[in-house]
Biopython code that builds the backbone (N, CA, C, O; Angstrom):
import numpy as np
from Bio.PDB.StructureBuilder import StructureBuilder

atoms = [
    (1, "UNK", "N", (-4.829, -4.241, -17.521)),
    (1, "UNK", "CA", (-3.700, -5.011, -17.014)),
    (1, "UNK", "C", (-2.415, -4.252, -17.322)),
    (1, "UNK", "O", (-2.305, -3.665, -18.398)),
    (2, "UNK", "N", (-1.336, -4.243, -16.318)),
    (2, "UNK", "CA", (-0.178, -3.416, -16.745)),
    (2, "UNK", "C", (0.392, -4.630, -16.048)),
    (2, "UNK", "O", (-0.122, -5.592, -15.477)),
    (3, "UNK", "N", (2.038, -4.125, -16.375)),
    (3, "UNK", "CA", (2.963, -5.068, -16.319)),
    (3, "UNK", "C", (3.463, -5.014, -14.616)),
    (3, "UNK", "O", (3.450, -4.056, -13.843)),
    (4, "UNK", "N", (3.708, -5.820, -14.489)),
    (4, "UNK", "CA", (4.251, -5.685, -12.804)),
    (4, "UNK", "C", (5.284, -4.457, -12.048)),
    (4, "UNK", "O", (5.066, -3.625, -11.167)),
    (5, "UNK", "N", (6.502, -4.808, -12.870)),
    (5, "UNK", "CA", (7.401, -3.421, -12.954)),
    (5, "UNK", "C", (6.450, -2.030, -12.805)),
    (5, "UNK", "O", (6.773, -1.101, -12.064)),
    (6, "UNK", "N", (5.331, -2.038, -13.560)),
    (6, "UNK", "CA", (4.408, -0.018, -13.478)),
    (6, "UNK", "C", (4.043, 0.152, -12.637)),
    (6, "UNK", "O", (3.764, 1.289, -12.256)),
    (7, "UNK", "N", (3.834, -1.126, -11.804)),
    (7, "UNK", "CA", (2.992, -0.936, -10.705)),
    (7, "UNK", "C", (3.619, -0.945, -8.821)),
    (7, "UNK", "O", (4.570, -1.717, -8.698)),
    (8, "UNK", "N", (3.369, -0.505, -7.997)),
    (8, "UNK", "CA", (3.665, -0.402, -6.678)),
    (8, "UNK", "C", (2.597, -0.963, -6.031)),
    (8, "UNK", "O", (1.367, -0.962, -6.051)),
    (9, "UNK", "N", (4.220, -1.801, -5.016)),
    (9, "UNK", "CA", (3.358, -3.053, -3.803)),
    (9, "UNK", "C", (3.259, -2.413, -2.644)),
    (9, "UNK", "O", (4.323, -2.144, -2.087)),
    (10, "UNK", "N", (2.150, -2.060, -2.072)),
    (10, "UNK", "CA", (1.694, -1.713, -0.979)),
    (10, "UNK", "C", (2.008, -2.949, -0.152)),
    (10, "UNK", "O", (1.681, -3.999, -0.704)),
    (11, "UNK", "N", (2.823, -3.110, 1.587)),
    (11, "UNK", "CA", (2.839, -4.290, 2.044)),
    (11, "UNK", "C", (1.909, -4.514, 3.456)),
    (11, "UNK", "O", (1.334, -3.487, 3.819)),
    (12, "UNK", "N", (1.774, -5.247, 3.968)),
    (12, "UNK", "CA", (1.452, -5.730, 5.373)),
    (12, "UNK", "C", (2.118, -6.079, 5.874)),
    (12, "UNK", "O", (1.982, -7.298, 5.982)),
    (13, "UNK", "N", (3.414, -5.491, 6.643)),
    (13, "UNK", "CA", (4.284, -6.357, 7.461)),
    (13, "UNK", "C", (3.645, -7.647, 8.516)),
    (13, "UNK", "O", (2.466, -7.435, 8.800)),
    (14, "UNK", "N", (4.085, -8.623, 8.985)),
    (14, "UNK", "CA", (4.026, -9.669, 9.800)),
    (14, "UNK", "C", (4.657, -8.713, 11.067)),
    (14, "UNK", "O", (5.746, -8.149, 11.168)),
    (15, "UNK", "N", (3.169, -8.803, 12.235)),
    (15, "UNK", "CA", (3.557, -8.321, 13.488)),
    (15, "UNK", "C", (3.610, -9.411, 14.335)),
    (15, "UNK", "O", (2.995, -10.369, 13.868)),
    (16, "UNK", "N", (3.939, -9.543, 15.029)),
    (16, "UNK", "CA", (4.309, -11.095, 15.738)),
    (16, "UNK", "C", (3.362, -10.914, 16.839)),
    (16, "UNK", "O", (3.539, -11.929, 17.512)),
    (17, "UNK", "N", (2.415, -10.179, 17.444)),
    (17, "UNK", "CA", (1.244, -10.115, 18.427)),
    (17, "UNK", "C", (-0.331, -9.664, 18.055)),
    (17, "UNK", "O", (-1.279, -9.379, 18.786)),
    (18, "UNK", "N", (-0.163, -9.736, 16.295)),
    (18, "UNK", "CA", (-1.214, -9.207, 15.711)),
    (18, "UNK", "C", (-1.691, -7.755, 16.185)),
    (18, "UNK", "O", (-2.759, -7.431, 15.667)),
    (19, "UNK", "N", (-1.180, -6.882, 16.986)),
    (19, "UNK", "CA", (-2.159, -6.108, 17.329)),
    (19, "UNK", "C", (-2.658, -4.758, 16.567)),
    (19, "UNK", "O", (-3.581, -3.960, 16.725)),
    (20, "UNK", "N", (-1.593, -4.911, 15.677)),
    (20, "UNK", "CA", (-2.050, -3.494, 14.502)),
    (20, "UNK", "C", (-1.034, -3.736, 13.037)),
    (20, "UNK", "O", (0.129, -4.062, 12.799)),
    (21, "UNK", "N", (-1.966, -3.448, 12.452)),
    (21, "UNK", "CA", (-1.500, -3.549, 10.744)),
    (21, "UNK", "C", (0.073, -2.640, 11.014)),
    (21, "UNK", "O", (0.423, -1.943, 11.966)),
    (22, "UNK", "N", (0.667, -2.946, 9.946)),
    (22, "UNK", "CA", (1.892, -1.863, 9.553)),
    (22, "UNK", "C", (2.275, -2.020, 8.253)),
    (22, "UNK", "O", (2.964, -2.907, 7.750)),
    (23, "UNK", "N", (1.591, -0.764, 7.610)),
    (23, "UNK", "CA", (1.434, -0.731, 6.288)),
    (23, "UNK", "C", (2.787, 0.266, 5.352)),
    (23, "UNK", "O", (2.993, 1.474, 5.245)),
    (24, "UNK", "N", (3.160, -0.393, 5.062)),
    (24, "UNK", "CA", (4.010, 0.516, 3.873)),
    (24, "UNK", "C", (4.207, 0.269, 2.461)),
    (24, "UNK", "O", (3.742, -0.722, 1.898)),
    (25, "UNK", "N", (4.994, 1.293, 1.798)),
    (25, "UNK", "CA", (5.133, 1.097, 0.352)),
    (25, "UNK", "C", (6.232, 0.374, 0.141)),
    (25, "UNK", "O", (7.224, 0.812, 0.724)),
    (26, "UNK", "N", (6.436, -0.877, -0.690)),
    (26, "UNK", "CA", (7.954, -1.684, -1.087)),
    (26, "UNK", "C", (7.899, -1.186, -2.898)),
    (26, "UNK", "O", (7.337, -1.582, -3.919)),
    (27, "UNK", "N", (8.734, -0.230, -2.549)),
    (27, "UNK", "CA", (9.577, -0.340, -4.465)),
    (27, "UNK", "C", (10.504, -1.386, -4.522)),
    (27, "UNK", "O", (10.705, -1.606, -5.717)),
    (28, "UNK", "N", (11.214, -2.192, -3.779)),
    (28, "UNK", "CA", (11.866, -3.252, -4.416)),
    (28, "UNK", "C", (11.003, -4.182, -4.930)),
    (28, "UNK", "O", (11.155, -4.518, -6.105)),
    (29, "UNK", "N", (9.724, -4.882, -3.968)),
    (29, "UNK", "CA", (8.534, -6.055, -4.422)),
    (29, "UNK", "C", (9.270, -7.166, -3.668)),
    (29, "UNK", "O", (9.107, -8.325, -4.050)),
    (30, "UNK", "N", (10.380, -6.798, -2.219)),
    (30, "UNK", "CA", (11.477, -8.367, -1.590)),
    (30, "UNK", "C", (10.408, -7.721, -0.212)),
    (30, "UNK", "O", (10.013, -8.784, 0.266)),
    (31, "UNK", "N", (10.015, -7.040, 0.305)),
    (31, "UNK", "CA", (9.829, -7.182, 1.753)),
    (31, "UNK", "C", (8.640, -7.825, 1.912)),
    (31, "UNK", "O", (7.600, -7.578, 1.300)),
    (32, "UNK", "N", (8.940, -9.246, 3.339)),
    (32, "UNK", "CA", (7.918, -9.776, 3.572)),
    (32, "UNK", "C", (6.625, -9.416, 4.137)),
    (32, "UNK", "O", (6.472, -8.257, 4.522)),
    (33, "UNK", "N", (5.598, -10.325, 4.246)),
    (33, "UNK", "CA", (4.447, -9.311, 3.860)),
    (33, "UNK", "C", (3.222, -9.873, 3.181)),
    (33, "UNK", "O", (3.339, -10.877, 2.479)),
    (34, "UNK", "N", (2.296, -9.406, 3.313)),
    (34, "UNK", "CA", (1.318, -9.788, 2.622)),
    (34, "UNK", "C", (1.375, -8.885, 1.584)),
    (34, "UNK", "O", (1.031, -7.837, 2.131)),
    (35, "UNK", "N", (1.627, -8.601, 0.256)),
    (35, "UNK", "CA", (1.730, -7.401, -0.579)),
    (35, "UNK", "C", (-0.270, -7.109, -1.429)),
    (35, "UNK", "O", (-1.244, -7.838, -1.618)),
    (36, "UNK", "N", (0.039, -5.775, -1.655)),
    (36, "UNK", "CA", (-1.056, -5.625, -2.886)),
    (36, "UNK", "C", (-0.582, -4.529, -3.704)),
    (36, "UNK", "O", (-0.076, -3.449, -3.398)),
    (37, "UNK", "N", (-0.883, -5.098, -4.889)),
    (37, "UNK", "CA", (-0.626, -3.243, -5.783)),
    (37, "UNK", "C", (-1.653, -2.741, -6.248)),
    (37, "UNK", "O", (-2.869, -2.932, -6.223)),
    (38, "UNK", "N", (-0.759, -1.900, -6.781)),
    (38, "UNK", "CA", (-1.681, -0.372, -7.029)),
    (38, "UNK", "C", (-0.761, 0.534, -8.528)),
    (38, "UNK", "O", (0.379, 0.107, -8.710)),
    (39, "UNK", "N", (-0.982, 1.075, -8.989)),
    (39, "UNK", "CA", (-0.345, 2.176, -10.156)),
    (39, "UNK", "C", (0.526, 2.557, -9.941)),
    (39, "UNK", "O", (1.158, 1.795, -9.209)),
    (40, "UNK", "N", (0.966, 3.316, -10.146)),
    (40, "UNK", "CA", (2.147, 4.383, -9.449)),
    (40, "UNK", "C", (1.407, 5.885, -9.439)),
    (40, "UNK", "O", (1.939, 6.879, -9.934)),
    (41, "UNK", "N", (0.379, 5.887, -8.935)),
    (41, "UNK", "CA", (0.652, 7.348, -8.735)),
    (41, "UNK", "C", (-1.053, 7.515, -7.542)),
    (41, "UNK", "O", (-1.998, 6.752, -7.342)),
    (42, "UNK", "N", (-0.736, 8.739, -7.087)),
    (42, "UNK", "CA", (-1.404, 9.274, -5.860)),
    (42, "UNK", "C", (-3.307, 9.192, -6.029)),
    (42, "UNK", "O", (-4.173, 9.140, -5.155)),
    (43, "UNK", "N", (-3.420, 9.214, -7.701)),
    (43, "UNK", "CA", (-5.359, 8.935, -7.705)),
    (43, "UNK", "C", (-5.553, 7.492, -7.354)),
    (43, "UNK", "O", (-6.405, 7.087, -6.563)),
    (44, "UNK", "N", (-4.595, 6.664, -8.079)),
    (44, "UNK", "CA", (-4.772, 5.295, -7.730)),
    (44, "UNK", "C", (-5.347, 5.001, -5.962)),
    (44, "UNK", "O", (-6.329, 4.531, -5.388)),
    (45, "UNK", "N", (-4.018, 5.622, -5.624)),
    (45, "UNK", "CA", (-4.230, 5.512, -3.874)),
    (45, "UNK", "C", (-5.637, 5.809, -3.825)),
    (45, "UNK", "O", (-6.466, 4.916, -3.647)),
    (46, "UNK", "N", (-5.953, 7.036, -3.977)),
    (46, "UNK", "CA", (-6.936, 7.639, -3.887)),
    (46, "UNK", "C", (-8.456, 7.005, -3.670)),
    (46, "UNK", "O", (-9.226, 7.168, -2.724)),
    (47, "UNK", "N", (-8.633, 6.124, -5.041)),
    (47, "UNK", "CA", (-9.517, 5.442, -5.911)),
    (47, "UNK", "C", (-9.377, 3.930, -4.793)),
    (47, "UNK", "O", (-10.312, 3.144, -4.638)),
    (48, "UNK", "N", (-8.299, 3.818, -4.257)),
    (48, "UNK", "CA", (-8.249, 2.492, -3.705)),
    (48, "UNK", "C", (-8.388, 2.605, -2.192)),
    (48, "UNK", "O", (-8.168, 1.645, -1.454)),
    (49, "UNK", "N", (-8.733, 3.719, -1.784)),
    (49, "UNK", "CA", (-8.887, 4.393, 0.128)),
    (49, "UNK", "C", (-10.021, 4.863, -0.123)),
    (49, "UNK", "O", (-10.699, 5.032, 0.890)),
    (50, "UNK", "N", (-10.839, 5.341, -1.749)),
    (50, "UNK", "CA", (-12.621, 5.815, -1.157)),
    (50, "UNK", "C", (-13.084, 4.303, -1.646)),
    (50, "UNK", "O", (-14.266, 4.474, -1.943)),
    (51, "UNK", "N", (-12.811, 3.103, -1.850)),
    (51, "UNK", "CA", (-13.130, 1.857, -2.309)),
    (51, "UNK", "C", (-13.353, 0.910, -0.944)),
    (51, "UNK", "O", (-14.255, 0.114, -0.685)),
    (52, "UNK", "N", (-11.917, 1.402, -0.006)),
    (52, "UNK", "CA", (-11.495, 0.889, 0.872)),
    (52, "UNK", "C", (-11.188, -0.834, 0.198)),
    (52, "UNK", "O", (-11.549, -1.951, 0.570)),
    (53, "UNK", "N", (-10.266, -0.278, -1.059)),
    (53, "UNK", "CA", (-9.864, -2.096, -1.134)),
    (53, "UNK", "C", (-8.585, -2.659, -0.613)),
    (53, "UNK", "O", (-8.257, -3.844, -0.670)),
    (54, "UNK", "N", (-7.796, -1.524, -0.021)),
    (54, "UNK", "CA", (-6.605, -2.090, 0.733)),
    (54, "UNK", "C", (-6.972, -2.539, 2.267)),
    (54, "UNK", "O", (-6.294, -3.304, 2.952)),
    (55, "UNK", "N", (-8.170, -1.907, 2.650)),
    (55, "UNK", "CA", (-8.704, -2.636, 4.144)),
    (55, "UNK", "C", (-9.359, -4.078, 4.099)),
    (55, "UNK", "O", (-9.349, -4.959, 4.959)),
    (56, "UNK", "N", (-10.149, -4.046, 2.357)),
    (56, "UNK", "CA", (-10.388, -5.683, 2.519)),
    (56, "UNK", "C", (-9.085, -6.015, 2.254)),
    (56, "UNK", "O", (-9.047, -6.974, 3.024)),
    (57, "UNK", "N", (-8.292, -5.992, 1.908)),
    (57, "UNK", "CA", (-7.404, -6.822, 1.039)),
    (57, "UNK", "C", (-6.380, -7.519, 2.385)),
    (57, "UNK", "O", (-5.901, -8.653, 2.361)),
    (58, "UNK", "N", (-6.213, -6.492, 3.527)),
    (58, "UNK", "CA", (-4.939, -6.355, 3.978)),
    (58, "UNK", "C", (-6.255, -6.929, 5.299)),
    (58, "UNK", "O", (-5.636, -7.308, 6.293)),
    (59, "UNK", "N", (-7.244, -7.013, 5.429)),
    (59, "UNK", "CA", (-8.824, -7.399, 6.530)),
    (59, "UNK", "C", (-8.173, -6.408, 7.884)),
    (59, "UNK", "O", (-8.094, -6.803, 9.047)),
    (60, "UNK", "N", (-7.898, -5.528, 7.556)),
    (60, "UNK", "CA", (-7.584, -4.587, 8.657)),
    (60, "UNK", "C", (-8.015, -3.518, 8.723)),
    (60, "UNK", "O", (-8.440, -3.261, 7.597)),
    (61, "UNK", "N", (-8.263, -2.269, 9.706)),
    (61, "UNK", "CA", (-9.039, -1.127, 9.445)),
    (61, "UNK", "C", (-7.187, -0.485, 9.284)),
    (61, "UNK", "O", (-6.227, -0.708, 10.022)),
    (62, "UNK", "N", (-7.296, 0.452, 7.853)),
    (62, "UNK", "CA", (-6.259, 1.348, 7.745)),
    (62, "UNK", "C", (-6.529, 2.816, 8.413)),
    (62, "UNK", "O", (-7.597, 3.312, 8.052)),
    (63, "UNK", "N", (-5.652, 3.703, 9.442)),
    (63, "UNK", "CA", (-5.817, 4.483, 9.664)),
    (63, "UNK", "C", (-5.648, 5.890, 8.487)),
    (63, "UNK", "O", (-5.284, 5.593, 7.349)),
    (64, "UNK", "N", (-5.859, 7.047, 8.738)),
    (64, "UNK", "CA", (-6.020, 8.189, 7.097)),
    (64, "UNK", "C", (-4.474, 8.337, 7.414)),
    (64, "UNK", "O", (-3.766, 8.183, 6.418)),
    (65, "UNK", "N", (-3.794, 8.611, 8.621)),
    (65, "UNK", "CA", (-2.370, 8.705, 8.903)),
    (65, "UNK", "C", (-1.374, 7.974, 7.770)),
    (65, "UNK", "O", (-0.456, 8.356, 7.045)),
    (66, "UNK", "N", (-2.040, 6.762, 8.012)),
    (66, "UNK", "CA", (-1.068, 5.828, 6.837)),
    (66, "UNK", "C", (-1.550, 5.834, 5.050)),
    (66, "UNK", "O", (-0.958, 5.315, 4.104)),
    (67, "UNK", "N", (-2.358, 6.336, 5.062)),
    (67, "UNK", "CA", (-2.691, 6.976, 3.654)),
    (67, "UNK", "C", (-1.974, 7.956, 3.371)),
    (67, "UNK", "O", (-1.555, 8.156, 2.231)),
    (68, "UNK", "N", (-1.656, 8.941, 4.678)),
    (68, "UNK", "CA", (-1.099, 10.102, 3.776)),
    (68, "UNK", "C", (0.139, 9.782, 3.622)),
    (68, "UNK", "O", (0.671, 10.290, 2.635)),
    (69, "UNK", "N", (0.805, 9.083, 4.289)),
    (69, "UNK", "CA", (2.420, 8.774, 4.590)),
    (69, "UNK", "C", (2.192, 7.876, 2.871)),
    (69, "UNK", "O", (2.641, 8.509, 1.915)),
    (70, "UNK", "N", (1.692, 6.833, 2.635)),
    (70, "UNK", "CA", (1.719, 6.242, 1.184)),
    (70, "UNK", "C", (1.858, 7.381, -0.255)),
    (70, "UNK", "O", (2.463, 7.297, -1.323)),
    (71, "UNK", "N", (0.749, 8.683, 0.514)),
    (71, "UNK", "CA", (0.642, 9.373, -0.839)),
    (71, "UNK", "C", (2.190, 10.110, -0.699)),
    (71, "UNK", "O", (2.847, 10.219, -1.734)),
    (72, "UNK", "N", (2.847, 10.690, 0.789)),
    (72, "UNK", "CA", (3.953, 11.183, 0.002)),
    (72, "UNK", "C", (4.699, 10.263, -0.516)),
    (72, "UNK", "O", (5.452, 10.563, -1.443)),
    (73, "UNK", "N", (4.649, 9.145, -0.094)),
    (73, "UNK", "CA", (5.768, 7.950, -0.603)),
    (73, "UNK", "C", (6.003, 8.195, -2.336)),
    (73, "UNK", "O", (6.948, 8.529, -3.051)),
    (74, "UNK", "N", (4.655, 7.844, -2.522)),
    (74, "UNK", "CA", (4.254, 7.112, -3.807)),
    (74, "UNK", "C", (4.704, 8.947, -4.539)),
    (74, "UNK", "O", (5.682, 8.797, -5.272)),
    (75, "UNK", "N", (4.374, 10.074, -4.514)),
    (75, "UNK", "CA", (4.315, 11.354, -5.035)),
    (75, "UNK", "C", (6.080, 11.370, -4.836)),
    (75, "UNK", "O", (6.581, 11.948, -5.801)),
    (76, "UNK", "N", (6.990, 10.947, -3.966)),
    (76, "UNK", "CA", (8.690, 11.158, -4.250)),
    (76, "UNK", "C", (9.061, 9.875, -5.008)),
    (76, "UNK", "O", (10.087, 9.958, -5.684)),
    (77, "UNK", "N", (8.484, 8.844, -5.013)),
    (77, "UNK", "CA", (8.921, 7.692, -5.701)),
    (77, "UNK", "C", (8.813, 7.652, -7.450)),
    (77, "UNK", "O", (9.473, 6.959, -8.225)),
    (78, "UNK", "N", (7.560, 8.818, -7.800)),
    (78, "UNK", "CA", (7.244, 8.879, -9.140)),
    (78, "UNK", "C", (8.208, 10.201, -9.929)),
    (78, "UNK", "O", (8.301, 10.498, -11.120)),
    (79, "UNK", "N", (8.796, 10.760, -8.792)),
    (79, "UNK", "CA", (9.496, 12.033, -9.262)),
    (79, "UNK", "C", (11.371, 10.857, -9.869)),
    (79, "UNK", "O", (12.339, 11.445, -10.351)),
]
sb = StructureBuilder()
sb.init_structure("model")
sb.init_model(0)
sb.init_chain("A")
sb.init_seg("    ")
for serial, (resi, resn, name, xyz) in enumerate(atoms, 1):
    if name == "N":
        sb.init_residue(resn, " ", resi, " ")
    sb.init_atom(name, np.array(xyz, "f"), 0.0, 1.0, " ", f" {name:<3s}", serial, name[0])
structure = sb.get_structure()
């Protein structure tokens, strides 16, 4: 268990026609959303895309596109 603050909210934006996920990283923890977290850093991601627990979590298929866009996120956000 870590404290909320260590950790980064992966979100699900609300698309108003359902027709595709739109996944990004929130460092504030305000954008609406279905949120999930994760560590702060790039194995986490890692560990949580060969698990595929952000596709159950978020019940959407995530494309690898939006994985990599998270890992640079998350790799300038920890610098």
């Amino acid at each position: 268990m870590k404290d909320k603050k260590q950790l980064i909210r992966i979100v699900r934006s609300p698309d108003p026609d359902g027709s595709e996920c739109k996944i990004s990283v929130d460092l504030t923890g305000k954008k609406p959303g279905r949120g999930a977290y994760i560590c702060n850093s790039p194995d986490c991601l890692a560990k949580a895309k060969k698990a595929r627990r952000l596709e159950k979590t978020f019940s959407c298929k995530i494309p690898d596109e939006v994985y990599e866009k998270l890992t640079k996120e998350l790799e300038t956000s920890a610098q």
